[in-house]
N, C-alpha and C positions, 0 to 999 in steps of 0.2 A: 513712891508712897503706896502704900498696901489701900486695897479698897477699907472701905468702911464698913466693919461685921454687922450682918444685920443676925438677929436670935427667930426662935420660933414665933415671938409674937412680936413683928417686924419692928422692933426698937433698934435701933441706930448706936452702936458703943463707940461714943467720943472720946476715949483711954486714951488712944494713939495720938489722938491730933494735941488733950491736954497734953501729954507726956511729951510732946516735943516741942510746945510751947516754952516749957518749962526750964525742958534741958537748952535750947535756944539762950534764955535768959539767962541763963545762971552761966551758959556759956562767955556771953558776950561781958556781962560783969567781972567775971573770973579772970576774963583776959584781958580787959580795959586797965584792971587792977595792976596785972602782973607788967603789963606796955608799961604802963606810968612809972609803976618803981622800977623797971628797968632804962627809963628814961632818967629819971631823976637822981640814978647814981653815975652816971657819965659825964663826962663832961660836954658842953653844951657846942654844937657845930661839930664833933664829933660821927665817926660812920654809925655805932653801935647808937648814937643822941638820936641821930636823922633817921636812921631805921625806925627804932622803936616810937620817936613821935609821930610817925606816918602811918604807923600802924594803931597805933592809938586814937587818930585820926579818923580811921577810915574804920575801926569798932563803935567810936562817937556818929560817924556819918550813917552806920546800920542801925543802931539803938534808935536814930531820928525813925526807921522806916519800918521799927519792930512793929510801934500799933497798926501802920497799915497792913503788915504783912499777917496780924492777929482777925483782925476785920476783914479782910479777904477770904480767912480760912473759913469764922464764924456764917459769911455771906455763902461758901461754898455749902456748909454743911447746911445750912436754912434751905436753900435752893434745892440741893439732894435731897432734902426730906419732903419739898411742895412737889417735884419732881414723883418721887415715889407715890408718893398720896395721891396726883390727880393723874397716874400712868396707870395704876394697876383697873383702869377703866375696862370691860368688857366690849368687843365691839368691831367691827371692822375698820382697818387701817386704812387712811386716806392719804393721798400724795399728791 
């Protein structure tokens, strides 16, 4: 993942991180969609049944860990901006 642009008057462009939220979701929906109807036209105990319901599965079991994974991002970017703000201090470095 690319850093986070900062501009001349040190604001923070959150584009990338919305932007991949986004496609993230419409990912996971898009393909929960496609698993299912491709579950639902086979027949059931089937290889193409038991593929496509495990996979539909295991797109349900990421959607549970989407808002974590959205909240982790938001907590990154909070943190890099208290980071920024109380870093750009004048001063000699202590160790």
């Amino acid at each position: 993942m690319q850093k986070l642009m900062i501009d001349k008057k040190g604001a923070v462009d959150l584009t990338e991180l919305a932007i991949g939220i986004v496609v993230l979701g419409i990912t996971v929906s898009v393909g929960a969609t496609v698993l299912v109807n491709v579950r639902d036209t086979n027949t059931a105990n089937g290889v193409a049944y038991n593929l496509s319901n495990s996979a539909a599965v295991g797109l349900g079991e990421y959607g549970n860990w989407f808002k974590i994974l959205v909240i982790t991002g938001v907590a990154a970017v909070v943190l890099g901006l208290i980071f920024m703000a109380f870093g750009r201090r004048g001063g000699p470095a202590s160790y």
